[in-house]
PDB file as gemmi writes it, atoms N, CA and C in Angstrom:
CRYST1    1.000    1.000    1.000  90.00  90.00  90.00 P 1                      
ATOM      1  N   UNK A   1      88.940 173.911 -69.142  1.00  0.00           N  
ATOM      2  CA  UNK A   1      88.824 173.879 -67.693  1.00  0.00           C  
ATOM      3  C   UNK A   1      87.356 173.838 -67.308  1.00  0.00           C  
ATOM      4  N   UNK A   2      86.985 172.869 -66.421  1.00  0.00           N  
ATOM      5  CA  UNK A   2      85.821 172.679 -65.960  1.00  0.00           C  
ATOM      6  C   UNK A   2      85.041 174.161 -65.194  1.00  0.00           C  
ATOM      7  N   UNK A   3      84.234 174.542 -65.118  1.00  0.00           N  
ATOM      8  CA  UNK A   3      83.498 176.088 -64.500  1.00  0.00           C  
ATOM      9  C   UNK A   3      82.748 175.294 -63.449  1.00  0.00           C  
ATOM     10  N   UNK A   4      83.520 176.337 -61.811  1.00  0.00           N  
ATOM     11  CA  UNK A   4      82.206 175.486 -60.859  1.00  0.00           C  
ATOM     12  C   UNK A   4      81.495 176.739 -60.031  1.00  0.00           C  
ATOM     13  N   UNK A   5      80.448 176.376 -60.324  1.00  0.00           N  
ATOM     14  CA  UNK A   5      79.361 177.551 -59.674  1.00  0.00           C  
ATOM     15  C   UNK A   5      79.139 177.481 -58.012  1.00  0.00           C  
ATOM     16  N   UNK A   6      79.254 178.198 -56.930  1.00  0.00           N  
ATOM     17  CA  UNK A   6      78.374 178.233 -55.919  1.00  0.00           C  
ATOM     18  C   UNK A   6      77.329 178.679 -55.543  1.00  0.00           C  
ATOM     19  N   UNK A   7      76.667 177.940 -54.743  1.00  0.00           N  
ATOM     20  CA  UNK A   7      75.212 178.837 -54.498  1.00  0.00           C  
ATOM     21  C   UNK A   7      75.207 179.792 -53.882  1.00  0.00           C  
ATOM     22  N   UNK A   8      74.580 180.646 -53.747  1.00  0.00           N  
ATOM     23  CA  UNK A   8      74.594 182.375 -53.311  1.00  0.00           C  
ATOM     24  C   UNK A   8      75.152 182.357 -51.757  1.00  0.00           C  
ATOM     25  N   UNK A   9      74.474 181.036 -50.997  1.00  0.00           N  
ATOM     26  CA  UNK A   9      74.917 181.342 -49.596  1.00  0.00           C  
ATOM     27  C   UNK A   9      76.520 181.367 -49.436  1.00  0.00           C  
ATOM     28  N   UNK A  10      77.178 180.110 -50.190  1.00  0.00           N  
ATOM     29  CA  UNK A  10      78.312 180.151 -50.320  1.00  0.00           C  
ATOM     30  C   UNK A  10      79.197 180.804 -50.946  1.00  0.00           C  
ATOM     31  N   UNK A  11      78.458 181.970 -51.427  1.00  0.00           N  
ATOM     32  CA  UNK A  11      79.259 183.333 -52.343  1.00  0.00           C  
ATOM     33  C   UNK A  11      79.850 184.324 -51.371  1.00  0.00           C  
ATOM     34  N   UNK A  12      79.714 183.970 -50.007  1.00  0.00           N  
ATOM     35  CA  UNK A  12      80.017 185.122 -48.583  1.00  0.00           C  
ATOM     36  C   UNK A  12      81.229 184.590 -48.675  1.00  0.00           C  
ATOM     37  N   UNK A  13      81.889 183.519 -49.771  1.00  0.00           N  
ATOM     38  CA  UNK A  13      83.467 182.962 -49.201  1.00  0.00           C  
ATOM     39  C   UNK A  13      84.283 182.888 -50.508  1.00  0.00           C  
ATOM     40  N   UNK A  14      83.367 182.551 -51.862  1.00  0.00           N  
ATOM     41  CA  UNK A  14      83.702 182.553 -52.909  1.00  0.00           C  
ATOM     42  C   UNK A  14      83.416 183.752 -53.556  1.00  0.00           C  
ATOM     43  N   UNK A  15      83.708 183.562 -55.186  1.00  0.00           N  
ATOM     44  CA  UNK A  15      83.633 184.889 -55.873  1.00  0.00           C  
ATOM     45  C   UNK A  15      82.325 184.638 -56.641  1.00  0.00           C  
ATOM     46  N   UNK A  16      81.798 185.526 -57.019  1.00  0.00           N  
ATOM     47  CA  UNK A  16      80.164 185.361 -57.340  1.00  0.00           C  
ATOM     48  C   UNK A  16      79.807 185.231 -58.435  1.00  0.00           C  
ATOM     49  N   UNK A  17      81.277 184.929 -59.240  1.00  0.00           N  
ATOM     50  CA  UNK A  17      81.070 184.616 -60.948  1.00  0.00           C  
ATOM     51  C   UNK A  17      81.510 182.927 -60.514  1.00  0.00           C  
ATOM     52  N   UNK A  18      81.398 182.244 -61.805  1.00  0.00           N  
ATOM     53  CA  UNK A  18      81.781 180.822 -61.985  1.00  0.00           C  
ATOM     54  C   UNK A  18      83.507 180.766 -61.426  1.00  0.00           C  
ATOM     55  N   UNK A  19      83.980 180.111 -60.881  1.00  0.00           N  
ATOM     56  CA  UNK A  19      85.756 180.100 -61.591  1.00  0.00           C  
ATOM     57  C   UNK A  19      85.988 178.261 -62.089  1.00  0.00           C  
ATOM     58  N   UNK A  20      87.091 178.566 -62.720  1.00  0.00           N  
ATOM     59  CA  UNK A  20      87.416 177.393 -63.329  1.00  0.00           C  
ATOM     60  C   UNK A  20      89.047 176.965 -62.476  1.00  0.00           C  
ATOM     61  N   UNK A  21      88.396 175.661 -63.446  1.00  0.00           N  
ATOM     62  CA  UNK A  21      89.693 174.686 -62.651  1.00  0.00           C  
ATOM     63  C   UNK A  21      89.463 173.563 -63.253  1.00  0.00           C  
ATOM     64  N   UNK A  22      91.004 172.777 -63.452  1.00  0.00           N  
ATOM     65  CA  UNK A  22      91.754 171.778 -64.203  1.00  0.00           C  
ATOM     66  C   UNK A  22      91.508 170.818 -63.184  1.00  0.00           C  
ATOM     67  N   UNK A  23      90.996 169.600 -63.900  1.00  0.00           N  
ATOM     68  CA  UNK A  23      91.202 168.055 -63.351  1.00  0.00           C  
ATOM     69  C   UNK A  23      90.272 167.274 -64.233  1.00  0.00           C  
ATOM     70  N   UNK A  24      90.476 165.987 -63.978  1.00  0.00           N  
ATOM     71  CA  UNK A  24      89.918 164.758 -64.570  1.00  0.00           C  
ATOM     72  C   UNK A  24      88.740 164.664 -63.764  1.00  0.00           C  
ATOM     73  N   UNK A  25      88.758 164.560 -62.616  1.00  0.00           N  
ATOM     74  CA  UNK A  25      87.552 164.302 -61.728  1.00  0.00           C  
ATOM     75  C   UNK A  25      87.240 165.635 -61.022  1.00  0.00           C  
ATOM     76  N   UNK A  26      85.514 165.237 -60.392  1.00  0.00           N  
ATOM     77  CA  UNK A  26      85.452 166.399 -59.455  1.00  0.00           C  
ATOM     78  C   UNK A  26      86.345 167.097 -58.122  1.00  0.00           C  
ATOM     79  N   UNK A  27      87.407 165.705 -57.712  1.00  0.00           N  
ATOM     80  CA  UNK A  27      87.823 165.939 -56.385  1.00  0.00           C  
ATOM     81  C   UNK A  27      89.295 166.800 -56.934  1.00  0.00           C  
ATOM     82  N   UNK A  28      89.645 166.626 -58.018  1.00  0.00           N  
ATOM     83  CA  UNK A  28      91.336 167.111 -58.381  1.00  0.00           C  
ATOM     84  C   UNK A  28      90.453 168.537 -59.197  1.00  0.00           C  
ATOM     85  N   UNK A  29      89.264 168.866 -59.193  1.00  0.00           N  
ATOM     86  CA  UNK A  29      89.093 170.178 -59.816  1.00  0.00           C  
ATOM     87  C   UNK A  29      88.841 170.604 -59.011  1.00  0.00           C  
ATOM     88  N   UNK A  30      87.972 170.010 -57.678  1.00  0.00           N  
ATOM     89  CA  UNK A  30      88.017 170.684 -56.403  1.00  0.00           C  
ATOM     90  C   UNK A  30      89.228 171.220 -55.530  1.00  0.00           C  
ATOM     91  N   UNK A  31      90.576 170.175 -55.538  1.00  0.00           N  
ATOM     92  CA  UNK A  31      91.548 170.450 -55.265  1.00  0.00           C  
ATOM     93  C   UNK A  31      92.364 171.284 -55.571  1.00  0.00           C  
ATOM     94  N   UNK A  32      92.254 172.035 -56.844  1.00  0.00           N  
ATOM     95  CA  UNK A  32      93.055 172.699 -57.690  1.00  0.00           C  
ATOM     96  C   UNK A  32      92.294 173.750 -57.221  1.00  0.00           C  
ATOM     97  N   UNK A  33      90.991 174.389 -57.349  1.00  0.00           N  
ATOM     98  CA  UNK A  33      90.852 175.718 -56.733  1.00  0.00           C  
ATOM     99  C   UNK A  33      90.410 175.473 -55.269  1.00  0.00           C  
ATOM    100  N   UNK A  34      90.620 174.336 -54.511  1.00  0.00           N  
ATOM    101  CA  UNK A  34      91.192 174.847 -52.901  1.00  0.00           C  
ATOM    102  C   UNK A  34      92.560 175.116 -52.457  1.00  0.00           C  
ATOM    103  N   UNK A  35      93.073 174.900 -53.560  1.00  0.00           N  
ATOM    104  CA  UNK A  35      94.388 175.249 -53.290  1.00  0.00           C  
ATOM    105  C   UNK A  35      94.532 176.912 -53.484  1.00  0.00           C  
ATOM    106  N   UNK A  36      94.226 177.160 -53.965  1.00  0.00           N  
ATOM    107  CA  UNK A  36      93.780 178.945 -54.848  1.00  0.00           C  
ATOM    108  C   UNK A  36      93.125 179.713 -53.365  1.00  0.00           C  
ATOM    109  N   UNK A  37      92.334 178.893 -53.010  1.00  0.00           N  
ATOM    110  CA  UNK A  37      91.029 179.836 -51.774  1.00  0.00           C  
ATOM    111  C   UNK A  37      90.685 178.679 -51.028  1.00  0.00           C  
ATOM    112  N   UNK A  38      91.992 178.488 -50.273  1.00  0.00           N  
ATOM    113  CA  UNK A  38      91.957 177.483 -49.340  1.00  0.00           C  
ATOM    114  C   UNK A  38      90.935 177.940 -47.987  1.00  0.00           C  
ATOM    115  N   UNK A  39      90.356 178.881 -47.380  1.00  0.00           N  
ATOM    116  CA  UNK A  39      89.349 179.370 -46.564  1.00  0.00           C  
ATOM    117  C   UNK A  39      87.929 178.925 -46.877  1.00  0.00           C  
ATOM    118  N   UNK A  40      87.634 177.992 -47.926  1.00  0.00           N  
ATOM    119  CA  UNK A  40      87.075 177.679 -48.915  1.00  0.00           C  
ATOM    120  C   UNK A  40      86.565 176.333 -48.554  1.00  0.00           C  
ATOM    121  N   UNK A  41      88.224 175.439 -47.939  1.00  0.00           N  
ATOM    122  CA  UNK A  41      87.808 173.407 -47.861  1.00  0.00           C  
ATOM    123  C   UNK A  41      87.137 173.873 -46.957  1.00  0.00           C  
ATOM    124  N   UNK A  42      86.945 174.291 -45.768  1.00  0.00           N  
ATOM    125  CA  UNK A  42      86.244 174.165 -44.803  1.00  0.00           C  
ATOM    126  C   UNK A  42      84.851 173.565 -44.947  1.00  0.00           C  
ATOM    127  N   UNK A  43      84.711 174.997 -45.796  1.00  0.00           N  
ATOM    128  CA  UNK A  43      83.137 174.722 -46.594  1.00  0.00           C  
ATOM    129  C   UNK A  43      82.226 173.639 -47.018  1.00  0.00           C  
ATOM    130  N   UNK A  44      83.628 172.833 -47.803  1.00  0.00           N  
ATOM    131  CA  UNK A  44      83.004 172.354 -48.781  1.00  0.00           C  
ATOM    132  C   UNK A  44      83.264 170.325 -48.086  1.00  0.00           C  
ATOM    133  N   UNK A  45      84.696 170.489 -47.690  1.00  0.00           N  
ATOM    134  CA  UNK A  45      85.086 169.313 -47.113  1.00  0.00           C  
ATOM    135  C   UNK A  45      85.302 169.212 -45.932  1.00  0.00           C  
ATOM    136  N   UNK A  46      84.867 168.192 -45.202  1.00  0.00           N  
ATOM    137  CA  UNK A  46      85.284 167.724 -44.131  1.00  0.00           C  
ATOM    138  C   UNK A  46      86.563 167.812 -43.389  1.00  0.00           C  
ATOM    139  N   UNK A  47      87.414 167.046 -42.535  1.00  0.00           N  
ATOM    140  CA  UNK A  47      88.446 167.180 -41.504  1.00  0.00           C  
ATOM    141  C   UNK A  47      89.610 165.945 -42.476  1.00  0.00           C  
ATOM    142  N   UNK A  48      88.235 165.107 -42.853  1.00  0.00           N  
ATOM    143  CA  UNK A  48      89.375 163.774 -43.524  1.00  0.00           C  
ATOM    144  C   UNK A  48      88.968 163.774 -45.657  1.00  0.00           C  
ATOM    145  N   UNK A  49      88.479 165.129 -45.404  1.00  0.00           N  
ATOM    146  CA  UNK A  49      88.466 165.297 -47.234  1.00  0.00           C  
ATOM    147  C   UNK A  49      87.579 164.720 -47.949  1.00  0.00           C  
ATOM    148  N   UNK A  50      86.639 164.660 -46.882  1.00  0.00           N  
ATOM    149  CA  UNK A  50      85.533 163.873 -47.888  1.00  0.00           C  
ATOM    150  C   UNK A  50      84.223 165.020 -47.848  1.00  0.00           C  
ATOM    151  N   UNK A  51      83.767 164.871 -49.069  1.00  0.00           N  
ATOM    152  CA  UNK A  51      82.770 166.184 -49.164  1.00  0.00           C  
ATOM    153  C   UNK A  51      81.392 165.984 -47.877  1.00  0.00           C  
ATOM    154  N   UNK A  52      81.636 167.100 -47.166  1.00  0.00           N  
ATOM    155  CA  UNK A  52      80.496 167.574 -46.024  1.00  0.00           C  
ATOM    156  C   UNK A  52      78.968 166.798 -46.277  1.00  0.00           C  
ATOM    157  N   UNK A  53      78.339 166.279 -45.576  1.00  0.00           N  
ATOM    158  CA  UNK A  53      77.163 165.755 -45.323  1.00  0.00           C  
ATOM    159  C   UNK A  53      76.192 166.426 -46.136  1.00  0.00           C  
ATOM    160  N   UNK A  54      76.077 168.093 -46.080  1.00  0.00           N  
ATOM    161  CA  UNK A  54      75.326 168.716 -46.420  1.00  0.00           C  
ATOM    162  C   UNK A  54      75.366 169.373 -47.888  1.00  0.00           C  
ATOM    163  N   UNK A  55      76.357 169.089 -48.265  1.00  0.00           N  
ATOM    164  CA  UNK A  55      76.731 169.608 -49.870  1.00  0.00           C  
ATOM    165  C   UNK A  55      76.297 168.259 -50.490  1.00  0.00           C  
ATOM    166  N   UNK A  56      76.147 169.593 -51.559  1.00  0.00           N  
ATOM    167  CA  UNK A  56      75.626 168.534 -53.452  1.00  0.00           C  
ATOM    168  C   UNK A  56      76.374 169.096 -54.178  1.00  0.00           C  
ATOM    169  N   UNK A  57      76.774 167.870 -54.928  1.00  0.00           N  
ATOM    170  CA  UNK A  57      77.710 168.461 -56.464  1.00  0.00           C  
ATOM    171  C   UNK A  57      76.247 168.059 -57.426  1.00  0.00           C  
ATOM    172  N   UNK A  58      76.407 168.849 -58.420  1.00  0.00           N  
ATOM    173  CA  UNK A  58      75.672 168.293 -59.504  1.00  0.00           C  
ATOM    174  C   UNK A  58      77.152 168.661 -61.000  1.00  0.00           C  
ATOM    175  N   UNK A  59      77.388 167.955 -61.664  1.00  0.00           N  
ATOM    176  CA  UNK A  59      78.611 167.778 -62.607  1.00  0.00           C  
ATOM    177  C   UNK A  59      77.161 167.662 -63.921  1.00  0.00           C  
ATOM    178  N   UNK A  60      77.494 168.749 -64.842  1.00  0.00           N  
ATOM    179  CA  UNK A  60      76.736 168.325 -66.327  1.00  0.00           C  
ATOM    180  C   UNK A  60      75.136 168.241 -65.838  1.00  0.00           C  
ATOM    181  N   UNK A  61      74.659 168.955 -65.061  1.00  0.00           N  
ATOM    182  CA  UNK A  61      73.084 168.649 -65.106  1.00  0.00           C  
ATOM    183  C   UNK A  61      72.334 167.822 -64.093  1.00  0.00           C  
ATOM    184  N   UNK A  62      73.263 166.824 -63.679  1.00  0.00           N  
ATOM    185  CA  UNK A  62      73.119 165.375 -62.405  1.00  0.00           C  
ATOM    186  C   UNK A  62      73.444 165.723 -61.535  1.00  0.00           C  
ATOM    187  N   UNK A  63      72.933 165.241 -60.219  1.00  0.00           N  
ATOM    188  CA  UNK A  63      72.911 165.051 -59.261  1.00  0.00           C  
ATOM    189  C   UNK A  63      74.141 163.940 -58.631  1.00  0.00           C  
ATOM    190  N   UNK A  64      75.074 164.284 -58.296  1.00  0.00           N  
ATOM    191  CA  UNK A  64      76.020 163.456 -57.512  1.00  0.00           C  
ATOM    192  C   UNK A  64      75.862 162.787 -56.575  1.00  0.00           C  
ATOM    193  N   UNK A  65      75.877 161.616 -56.299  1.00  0.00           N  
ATOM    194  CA  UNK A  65      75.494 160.795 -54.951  1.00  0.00           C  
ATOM    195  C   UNK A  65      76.561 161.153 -54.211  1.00  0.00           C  
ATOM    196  N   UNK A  66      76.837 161.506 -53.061  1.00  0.00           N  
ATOM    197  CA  UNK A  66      77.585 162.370 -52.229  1.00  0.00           C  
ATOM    198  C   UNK A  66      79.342 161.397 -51.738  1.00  0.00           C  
ATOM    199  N   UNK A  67      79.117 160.316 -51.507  1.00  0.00           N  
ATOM    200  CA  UNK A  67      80.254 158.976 -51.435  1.00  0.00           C  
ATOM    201  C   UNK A  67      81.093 158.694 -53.026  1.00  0.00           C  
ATOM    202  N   UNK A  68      79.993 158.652 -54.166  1.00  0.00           N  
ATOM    203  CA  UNK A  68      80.918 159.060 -55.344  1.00  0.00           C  
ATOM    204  C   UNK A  68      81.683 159.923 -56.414  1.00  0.00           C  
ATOM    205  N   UNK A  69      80.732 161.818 -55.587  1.00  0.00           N  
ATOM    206  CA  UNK A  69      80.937 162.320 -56.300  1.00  0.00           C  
ATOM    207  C   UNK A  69      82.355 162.801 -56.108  1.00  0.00           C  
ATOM    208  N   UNK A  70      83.170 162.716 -55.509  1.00  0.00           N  
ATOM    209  CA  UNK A  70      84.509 163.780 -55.718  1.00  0.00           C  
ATOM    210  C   UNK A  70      85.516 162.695 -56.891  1.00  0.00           C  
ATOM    211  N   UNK A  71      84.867 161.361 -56.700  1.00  0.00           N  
ATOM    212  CA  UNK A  71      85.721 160.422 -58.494  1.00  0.00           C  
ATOM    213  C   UNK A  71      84.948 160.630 -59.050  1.00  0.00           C  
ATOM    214  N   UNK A  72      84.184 161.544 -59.578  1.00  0.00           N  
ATOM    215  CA  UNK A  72      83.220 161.120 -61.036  1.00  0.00           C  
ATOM    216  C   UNK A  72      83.762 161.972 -61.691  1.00  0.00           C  
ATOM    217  N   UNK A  73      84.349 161.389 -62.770  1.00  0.00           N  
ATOM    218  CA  UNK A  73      85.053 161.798 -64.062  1.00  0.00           C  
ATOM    219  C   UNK A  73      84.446 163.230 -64.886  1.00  0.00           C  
ATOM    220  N   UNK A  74      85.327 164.099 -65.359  1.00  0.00           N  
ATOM    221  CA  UNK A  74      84.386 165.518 -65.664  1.00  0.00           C  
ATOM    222  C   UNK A  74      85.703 165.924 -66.818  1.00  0.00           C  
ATOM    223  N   UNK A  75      85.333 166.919 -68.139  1.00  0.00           N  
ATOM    224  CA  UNK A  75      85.555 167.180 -68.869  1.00  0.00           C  
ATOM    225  C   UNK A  75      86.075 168.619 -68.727  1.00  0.00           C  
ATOM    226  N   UNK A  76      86.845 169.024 -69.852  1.00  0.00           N  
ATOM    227  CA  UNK A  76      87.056 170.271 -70.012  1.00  0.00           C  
ATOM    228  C   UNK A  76      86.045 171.405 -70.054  1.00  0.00           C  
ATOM    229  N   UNK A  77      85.028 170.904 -70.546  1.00  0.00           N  
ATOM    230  CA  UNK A  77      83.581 171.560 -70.511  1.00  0.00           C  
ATOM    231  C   UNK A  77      82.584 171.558 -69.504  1.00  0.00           C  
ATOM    232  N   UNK A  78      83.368 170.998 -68.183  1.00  0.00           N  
ATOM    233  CA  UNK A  78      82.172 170.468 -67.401  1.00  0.00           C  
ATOM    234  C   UNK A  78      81.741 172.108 -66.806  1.00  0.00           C  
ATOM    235  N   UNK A  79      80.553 171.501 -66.416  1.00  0.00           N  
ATOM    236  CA  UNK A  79      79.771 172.546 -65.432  1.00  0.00           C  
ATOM    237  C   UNK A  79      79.568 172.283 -63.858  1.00  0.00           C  
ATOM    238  N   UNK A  80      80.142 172.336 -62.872  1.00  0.00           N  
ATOM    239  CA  UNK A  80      79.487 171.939 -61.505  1.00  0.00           C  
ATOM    240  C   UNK A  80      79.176 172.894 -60.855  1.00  0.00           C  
ATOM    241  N   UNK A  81      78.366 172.112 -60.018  1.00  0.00           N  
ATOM    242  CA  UNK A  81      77.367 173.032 -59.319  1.00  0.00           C  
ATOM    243  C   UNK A  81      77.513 172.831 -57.649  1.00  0.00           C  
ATOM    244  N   UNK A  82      78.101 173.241 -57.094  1.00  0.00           N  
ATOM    245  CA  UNK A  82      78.290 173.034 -55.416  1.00  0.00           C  
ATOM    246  C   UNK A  82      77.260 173.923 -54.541  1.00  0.00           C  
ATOM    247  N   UNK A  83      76.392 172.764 -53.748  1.00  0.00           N  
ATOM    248  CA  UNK A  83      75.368 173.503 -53.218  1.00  0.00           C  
ATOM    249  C   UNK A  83      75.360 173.103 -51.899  1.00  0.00           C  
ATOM    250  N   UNK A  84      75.374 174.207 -50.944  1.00  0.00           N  
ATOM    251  CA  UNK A  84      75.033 173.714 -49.150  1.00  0.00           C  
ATOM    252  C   UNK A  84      73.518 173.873 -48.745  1.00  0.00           C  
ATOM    253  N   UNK A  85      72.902 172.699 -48.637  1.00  0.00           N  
ATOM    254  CA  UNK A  85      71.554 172.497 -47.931  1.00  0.00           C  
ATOM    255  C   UNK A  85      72.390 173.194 -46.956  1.00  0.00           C  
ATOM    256  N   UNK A  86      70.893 173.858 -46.342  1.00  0.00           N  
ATOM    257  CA  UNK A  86      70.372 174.450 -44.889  1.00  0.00           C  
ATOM    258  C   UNK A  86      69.074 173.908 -44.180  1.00  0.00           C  
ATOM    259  N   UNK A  87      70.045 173.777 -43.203  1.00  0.00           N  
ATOM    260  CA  UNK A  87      68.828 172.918 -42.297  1.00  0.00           C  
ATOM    261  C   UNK A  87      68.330 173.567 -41.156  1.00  0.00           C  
ATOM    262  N   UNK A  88      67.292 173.532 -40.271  1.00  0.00           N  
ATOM    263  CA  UNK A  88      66.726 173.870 -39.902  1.00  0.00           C  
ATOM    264  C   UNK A  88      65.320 174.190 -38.936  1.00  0.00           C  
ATOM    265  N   UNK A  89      65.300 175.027 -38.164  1.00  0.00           N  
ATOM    266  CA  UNK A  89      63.575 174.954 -37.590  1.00  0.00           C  
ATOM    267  C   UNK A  89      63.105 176.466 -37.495  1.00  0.00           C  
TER     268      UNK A  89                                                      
END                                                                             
């Protein structure tokens, strides 16, 4: 099962260790633990399921381009990394 990390800001909703979750791609491993801590899509996805403007996946070390990352293919071993820029003045 793939391990996906959040960044600290987003730990006020998640749990503050890694959790894991089953899928081929990022969007069906995303799906599988929003289904778990559904208070959670808000966060992370949009109204029509497409990942928020302001989030980054990074899968294995990379940087996800934001339009391809919820198909990019990921392993039993993967590592992701879900991060919310903050913006600001």
């Amino acid at each position: 099962m793939a391990q996906i990390h959040f960044t600290s800001w987003l730990r006020t909703v998640v749990p503050d260790a890694p959790v894991t979750a089953n899928g081929a791609t990022v969007g069906e491993a995303l799906d599988a633990l929003l289904a778990q801590r559904p208070h959670v899509r808000s966060y992370v996805l949009d109204e029509q399921g497409r990942l928020r403007k302001h989030v980054c996946i990074f899968a294995d070390g990379a940087r996800l381009p934001r339009e391809a990352a919820l198909a990019h293919p990921i392993g039993p071993e993967s590592q992701l990394h879900v991060m919310q820029a903050l913006s600001g003045g």
